[in-house]
One Martini backbone bead per residue (centre of mass of N, CA, C, O) as a GRO file, in nm:
protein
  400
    1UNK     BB    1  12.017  10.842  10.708
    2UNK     BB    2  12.063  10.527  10.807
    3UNK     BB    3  11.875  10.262  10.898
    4UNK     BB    4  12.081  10.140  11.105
    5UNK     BB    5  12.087  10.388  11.283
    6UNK     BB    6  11.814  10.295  11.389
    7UNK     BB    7  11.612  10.308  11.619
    8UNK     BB    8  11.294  10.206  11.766
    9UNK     BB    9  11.222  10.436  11.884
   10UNK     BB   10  11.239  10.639  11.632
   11UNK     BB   11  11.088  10.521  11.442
   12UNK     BB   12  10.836  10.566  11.588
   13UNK     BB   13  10.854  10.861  11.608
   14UNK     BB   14  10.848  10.905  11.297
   15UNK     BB   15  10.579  10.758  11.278
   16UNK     BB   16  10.418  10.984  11.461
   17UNK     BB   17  10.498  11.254  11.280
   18UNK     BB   18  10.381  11.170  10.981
   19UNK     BB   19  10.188  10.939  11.012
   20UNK     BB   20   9.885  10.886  11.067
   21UNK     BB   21   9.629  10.754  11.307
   22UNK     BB   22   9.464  10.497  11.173
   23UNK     BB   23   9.648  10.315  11.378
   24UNK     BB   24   9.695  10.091  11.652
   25UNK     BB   25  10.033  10.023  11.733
   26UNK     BB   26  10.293   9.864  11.818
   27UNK     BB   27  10.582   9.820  11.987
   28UNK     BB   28  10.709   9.734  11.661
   29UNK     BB   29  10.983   9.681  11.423
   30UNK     BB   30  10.978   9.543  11.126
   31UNK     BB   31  11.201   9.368  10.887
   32UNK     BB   32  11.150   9.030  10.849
   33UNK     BB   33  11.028   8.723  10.651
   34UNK     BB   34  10.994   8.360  10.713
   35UNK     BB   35  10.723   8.208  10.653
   36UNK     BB   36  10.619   8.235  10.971
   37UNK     BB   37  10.838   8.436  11.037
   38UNK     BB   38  10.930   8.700  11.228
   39UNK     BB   39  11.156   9.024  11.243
   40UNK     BB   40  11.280   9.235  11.425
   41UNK     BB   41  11.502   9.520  11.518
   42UNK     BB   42  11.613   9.349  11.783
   43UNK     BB   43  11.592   9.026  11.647
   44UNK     BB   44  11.339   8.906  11.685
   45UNK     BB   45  11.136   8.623  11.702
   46UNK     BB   46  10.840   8.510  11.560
   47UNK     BB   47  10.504   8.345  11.527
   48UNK     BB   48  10.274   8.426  11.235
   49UNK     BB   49   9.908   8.406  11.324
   50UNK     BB   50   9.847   8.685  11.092
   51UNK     BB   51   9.942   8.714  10.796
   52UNK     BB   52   9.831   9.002  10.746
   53UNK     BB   53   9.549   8.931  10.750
   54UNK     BB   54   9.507   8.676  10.530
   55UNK     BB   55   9.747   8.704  10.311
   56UNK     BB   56  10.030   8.517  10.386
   57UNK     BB   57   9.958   8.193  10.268
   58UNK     BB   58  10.278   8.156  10.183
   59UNK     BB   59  10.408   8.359  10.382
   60UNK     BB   60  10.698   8.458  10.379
   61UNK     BB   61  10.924   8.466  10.138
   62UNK     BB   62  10.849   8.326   9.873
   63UNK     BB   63  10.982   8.202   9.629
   64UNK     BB   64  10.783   8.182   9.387
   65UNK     BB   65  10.706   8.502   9.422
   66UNK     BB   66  10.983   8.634   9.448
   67UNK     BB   67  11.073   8.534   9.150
   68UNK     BB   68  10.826   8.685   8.992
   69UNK     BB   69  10.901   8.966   9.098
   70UNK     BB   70  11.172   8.981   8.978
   71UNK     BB   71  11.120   8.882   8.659
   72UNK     BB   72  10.915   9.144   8.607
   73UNK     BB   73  11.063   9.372   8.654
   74UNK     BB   74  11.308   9.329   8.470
   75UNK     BB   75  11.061   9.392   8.231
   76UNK     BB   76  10.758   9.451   8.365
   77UNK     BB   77  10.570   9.666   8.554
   78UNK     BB   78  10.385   9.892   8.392
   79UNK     BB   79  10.063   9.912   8.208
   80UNK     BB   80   9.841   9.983   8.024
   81UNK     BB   81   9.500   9.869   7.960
   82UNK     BB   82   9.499   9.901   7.704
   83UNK     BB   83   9.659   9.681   7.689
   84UNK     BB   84   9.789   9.360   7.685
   85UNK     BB   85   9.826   9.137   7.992
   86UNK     BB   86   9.993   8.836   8.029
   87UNK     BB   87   9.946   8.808   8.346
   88UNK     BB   88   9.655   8.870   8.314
   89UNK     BB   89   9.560   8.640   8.175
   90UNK     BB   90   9.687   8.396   8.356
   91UNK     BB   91   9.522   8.453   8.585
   92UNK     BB   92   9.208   8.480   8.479
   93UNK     BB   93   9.217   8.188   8.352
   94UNK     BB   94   9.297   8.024   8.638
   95UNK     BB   95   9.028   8.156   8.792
   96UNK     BB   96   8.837   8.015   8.572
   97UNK     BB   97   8.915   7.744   8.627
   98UNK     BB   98   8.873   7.732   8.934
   99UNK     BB   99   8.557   7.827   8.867
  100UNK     BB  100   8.206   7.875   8.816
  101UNK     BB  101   8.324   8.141   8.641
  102UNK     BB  102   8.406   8.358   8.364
  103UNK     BB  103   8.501   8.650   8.474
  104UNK     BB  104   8.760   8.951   8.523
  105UNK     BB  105   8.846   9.203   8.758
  106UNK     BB  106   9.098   9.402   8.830
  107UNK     BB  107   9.244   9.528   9.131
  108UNK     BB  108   9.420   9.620   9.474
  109UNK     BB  109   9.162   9.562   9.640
  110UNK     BB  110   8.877   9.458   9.832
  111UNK     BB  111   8.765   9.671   9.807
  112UNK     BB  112   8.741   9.739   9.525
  113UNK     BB  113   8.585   9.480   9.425
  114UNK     BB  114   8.325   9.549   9.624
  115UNK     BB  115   8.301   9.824   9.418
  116UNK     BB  116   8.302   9.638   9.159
  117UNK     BB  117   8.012   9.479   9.235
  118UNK     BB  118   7.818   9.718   9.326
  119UNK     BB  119   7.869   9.843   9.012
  120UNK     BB  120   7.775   9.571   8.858
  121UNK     BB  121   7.466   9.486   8.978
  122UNK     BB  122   7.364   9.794   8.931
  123UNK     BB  123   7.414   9.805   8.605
  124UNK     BB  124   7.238   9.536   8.544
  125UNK     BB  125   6.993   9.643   8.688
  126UNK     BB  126   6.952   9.874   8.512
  127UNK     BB  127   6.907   9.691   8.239
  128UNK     BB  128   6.724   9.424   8.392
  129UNK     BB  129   6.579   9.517   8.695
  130UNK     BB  130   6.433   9.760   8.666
  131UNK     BB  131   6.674   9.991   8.852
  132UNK     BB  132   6.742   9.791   9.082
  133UNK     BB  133   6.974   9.899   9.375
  134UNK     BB  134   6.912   9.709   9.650
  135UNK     BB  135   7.159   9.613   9.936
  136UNK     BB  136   7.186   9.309  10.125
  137UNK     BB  137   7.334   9.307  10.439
  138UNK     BB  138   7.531   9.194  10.704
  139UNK     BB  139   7.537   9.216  11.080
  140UNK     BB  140   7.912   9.262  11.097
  141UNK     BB  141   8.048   9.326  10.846
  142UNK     BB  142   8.322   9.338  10.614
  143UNK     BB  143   8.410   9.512  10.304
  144UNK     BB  144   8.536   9.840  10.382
  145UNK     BB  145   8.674  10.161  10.332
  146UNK     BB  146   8.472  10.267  10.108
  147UNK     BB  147   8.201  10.458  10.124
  148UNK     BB  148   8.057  10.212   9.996
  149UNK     BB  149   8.170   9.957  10.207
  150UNK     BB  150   8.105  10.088  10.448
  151UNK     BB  151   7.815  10.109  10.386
  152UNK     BB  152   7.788   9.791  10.365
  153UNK     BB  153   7.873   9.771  10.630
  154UNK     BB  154   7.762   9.640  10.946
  155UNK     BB  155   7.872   9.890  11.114
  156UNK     BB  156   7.819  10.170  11.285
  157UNK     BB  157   8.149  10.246  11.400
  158UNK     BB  158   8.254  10.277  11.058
  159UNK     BB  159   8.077  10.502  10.998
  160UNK     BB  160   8.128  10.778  11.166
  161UNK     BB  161   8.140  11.076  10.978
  162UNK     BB  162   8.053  11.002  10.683
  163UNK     BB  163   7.845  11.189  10.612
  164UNK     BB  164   7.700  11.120  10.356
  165UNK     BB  165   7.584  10.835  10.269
  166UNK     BB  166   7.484  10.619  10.096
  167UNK     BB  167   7.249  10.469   9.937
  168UNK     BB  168   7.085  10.096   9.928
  169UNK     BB  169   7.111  10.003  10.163
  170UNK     BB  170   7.086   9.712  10.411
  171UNK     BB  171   6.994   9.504  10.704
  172UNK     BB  172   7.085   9.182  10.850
  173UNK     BB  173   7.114   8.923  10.981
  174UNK     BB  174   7.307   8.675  11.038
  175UNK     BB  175   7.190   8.366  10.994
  176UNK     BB  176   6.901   8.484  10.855
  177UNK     BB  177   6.700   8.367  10.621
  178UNK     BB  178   6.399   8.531  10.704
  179UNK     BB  179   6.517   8.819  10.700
  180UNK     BB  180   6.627   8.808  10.407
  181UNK     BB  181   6.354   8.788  10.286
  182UNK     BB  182   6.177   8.992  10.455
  183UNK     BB  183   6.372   9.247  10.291
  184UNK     BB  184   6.288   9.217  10.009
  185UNK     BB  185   6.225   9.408   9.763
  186UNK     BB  186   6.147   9.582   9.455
  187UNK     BB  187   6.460   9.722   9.461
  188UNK     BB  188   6.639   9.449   9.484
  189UNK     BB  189   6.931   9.333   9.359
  190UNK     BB  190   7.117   9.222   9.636
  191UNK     BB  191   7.326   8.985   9.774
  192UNK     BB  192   7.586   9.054  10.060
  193UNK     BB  193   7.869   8.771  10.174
  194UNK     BB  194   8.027   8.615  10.431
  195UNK     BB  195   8.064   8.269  10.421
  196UNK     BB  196   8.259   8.410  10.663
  197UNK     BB  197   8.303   8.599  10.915
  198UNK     BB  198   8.544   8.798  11.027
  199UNK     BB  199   8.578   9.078  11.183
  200UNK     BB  200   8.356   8.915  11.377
  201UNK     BB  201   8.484   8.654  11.494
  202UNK     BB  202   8.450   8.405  11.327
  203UNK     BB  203   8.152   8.347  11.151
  204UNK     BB  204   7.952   8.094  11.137
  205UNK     BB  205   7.728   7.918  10.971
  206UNK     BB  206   7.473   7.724  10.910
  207UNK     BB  207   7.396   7.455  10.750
  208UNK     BB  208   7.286   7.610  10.450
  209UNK     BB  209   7.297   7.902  10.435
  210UNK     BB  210   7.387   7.942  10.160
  211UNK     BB  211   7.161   7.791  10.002
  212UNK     BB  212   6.969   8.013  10.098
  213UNK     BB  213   7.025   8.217   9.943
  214UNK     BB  214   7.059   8.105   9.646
  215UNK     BB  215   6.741   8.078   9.658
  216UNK     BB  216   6.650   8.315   9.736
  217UNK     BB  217   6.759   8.475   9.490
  218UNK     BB  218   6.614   8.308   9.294
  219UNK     BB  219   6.321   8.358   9.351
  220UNK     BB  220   6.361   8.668   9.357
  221UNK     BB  221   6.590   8.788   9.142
  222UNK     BB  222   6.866   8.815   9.276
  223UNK     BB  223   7.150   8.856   9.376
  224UNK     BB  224   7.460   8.745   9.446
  225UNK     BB  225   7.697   8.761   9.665
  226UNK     BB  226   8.067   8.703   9.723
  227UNK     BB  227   8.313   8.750  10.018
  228UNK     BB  228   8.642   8.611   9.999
  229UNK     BB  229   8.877   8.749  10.086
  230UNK     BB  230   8.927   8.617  10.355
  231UNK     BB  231   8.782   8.300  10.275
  232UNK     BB  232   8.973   8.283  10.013
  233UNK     BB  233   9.250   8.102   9.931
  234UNK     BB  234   9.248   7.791  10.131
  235UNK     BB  235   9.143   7.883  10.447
  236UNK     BB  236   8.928   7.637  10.474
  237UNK     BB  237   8.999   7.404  10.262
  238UNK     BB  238   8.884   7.557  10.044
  239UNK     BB  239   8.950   7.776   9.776
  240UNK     BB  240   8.608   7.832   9.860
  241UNK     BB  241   8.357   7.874  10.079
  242UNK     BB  242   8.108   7.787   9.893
  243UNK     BB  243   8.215   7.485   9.854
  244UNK     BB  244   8.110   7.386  10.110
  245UNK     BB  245   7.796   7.463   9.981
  246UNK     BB  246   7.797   7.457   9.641
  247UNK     BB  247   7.821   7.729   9.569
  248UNK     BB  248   7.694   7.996   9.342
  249UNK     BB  249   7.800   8.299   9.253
  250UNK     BB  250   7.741   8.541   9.071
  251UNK     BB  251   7.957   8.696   9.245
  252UNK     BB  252   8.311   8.754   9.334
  253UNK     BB  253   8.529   8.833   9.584
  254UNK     BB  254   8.925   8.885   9.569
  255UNK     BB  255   9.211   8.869   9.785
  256UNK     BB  256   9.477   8.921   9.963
  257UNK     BB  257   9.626   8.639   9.914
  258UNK     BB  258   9.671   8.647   9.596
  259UNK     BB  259   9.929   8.805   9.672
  260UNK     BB  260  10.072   8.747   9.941
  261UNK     BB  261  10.119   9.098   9.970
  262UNK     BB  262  10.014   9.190   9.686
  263UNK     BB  263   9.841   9.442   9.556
  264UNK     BB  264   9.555   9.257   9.472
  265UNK     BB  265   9.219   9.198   9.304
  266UNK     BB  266   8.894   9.042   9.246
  267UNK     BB  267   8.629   9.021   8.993
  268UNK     BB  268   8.387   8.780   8.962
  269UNK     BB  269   8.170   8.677   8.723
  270UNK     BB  270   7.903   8.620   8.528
  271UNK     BB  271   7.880   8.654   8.169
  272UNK     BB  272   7.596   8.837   8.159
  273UNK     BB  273   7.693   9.030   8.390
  274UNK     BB  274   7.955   9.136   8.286
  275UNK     BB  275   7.844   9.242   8.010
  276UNK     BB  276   7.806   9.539   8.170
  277UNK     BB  277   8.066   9.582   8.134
  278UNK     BB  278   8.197   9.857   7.904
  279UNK     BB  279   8.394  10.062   7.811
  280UNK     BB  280   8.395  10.296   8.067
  281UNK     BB  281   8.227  10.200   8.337
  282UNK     BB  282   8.549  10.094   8.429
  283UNK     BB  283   8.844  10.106   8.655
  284UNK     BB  284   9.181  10.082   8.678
  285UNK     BB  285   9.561  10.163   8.677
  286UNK     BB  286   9.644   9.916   8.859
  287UNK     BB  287   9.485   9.706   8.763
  288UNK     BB  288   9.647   9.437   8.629
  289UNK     BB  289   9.938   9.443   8.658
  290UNK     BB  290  10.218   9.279   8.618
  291UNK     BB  291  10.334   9.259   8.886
  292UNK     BB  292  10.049   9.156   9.028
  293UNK     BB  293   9.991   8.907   8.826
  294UNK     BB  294  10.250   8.747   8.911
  295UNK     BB  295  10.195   8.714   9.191
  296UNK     BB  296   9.928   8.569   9.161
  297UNK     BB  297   9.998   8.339   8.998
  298UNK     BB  298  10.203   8.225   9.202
  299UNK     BB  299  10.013   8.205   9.438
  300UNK     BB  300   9.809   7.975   9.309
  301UNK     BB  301  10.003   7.765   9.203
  302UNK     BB  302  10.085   7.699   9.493
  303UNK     BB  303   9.826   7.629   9.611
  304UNK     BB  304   9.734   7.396   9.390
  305UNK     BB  305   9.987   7.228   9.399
  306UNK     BB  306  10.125   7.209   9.722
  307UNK     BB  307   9.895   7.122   9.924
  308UNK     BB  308   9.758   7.407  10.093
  309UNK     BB  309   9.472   7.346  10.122
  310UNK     BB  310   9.524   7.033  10.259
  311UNK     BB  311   9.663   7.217  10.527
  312UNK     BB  312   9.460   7.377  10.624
  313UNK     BB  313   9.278   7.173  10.679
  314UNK     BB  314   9.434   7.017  10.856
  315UNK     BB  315   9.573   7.200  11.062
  316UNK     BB  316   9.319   7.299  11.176
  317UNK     BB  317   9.190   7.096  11.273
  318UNK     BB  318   9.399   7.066  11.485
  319UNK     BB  319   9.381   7.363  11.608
  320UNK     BB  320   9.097   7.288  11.730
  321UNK     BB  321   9.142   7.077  11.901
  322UNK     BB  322   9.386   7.209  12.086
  323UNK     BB  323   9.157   7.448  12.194
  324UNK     BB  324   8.998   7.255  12.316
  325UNK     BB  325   9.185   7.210  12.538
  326UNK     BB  326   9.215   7.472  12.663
  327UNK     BB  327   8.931   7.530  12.739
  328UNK     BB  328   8.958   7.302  12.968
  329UNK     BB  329   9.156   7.467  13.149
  330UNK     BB  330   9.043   7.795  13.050
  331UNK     BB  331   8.771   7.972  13.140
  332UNK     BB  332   8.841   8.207  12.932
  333UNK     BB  333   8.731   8.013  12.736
  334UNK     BB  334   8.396   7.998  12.543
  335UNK     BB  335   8.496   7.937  12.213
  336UNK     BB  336   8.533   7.745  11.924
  337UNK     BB  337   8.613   7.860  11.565
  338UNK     BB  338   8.599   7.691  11.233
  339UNK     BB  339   8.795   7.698  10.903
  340UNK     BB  340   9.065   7.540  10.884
  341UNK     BB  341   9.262   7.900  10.923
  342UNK     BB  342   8.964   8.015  11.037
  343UNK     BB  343   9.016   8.135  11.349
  344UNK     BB  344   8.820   8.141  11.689
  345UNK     BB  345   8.774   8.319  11.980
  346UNK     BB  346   8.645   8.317  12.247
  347UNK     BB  347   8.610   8.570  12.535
  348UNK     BB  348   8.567   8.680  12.892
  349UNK     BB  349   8.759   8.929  12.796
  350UNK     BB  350   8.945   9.141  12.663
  351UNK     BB  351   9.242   9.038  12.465
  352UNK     BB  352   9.455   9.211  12.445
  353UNK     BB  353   9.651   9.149  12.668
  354UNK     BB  354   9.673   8.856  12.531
  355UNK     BB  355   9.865   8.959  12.288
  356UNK     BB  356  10.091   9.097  12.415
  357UNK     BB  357  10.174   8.840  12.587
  358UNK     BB  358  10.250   8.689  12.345
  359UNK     BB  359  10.477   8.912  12.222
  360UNK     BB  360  10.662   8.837  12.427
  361UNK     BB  361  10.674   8.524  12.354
  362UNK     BB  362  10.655   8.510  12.037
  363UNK     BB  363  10.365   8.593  11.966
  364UNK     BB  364  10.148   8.636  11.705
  365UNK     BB  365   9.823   8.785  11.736
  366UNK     BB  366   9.450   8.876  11.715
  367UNK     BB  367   9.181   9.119  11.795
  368UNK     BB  368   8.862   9.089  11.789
  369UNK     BB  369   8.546   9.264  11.870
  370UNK     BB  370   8.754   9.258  12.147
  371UNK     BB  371   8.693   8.877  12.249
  372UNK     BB  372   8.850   8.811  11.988
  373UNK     BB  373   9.043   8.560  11.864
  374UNK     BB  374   9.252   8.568  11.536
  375UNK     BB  375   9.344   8.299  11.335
  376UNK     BB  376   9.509   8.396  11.007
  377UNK     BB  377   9.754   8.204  10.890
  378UNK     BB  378   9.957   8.033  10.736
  379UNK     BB  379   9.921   7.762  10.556
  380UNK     BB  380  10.206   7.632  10.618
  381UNK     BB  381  10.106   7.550  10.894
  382UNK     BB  382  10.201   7.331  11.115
  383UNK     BB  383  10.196   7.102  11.418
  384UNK     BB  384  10.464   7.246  11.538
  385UNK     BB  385  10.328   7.514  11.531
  386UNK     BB  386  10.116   7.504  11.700
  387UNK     BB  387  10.247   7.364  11.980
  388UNK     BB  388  10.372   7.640  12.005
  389UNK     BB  389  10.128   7.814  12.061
  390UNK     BB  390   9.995   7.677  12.247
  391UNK     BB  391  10.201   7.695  12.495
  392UNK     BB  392  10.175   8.038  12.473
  393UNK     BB  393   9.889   8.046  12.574
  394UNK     BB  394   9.889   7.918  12.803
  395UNK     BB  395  10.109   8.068  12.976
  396UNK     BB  396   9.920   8.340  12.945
  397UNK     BB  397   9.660   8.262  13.061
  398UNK     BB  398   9.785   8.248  13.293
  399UNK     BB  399   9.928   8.549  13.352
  400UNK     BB  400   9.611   8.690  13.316
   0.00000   0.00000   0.00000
């Protein structure tokens, strides 16, 4: 069966026969993209505000990426962690250029990160921490999908049928100082944050919130952990978003952007909290691998180099003016927040619909929480693409 020969439902029909159904999926099978924009199996064009959930931050088919992983295929795919790996070395050394950390595990996604962030804090804790275990997040986070990081997850309905949980976890609301210095016992070892809440409907804190947790960390004697997955990687105009308020963290975990679309993740450490981490304590068969660091380097590289963090703070602000523009003509729209390309729109009602019909008129949106717009879009993303973003909802919102 040649693929050329498959028709859209087709596609839809086989991949509802095989595939779980662990997504509620669009009617709609992509094909290719470029930049910001994907085309579909029927020719259509979007232009593409979900960047595969704040992945693709040098849009699709980025050449530098593109090339980076065509010369390391034909040179070398995959080497056990035996041995040394060239691009993971100099990826490890780039992101500890540039921040304020020492150490890196690579791993193949940010769920995994945080399963190696929650390894290495209790690992530290039971040898420096006389052996405590207890993890403080926040709830409505959003950390992964194994079974520990969903159980760091702060929202019950993500739990749900995986029981028994581990153990050692509790939660506290966002943004809310007193109540974790108020959470913290004897057991407790670290706490676990999204300087920027994603899942959650892009979940602003207020300013010093990241300060007020780092002072209580350090008076209280335990870990700060930040996760950076979502909002690290220029996603809010800066490198990472704790950058905002000078914030260093014990732990920082890092995916999504990092390869551009190629799964690759990884934590960073403070290097005596690292030294827990010993031969044989962590590891990953994948994590780390030449192609995976090789597309890494290329997408950090290109972060770094070509304006793209100063164009995602650029273009942010443009595009949350011009949201604050459409709320004044559109009572259904009723906060508009974010930083940098990190941008929620509250609605005063499902959004879904209004997905749709975005996606009708060809432009693709994402929903979460039920009734935010989550915009994480390409950072490469122009003021001539947000205009056109601007008058397709103008449109849409009129139409529903």
């Amino acid at each position: 069966m040649k693929q050329m020969d498959i028709k859209k439902e087709e596609w839809i029909e086989i991949s509802e026969k095989y595939l779980m159904t662990t997504y509620k999926r669009f009617p709609v099978v992509m094909e290719r993209g470029l930049g910001v924009h994907l085309w579909d199996s029927d020719g259509r064009s979007y232009l593409d505000l979900v960047g595969g959930i704040a992945v693709c931050a040098l849009g699709h088919s980025h050449p530098r990426v593109v090339a980076a992983i065509k010369e390391q295929v034909e040179n070398l795919t995959h080497i056990s962690n035996y041995y040394h790996i060239e691009p993971q070395i100099l990826l490890g050394a780039l992101l500890v250029e540039n921040t304020p950390l020492d150490k890196v595990f690579f791993c193949n996604s940010g769920a995994e990160a945080n399963e190696a962030a929650i390894k290495l804090a209790r690992r530290y804790a039971s040898e420096n921490m006389q052996g405590k275990n207890g993890i403080i997040t926040m709830r409505n986070s959003f950390h992964g999908r194994t079974l520990a990081t969903v159980t760091a997850t702060g929202q019950e309905n993500l739990q749900v049928g995986y029981a028994p949980l581990p153990t050692g976890f509790s939660y506290v609301p966002f943004n809310d100082l007193p109540a974790l210095e108020a959470a913290i016992t004897e057991e407790t070892c670290a706490a676990l944050v999204e300087p920027i809440q994603g899942e959650a409907g892009i979940v602003v804190p207020d300013p010093g919130y990241l300060q007020g947790i780092r002072r209580i960390c350090d008076e209280r004697g335990i870990l700060m952990i930040a996760d950076e997955i979502q909002s690290g990687m220029g996603r809010t105009g800066m490198l990472f978003a704790c950058e905002h308020e000078d914030v260093v963290p014990d732990l920082m975990t890092v995916a999504k952007a990092l390869g551009n679309g190629f799964p690759i993740g990884a934590l960073l450490a403070k290097e005596h909290i690292a030294a827990s981490f010993v031969p044989g304590s962590h590891g990953s068969t994948f994590g780390g691998n030449p192609l995976a660091c090789a597309a890494g380097l290329a997408a950090l590289q290109t972060i770094l180099e070509e304006g793209v963090i100063d164009n995602s703070r650029e273009v942010g602000d443009y595009f949350l003016t011009r949201l604050e523009e459409l709320k004044k003509k559109h009572p259904a729209i009723l906060t508009v927040r974010g930083k940098g390309l990190m941008i929620g729109v509250a609605m005063d009602a499902p959004c879904a619909p209004l997905v749709l019909k975005c996606m009708e008129k060809g432009l693709l949106i994402n929903c979460t929480n039920t009734t935010i717009l989550r915009f994480v879009p390409p950072l490469i993303l122009t003021k001539i693409d947000v205009d056109k973003a601007i008058q397709i909802l103008d449109e849409a919102l009129g139409e529903t």
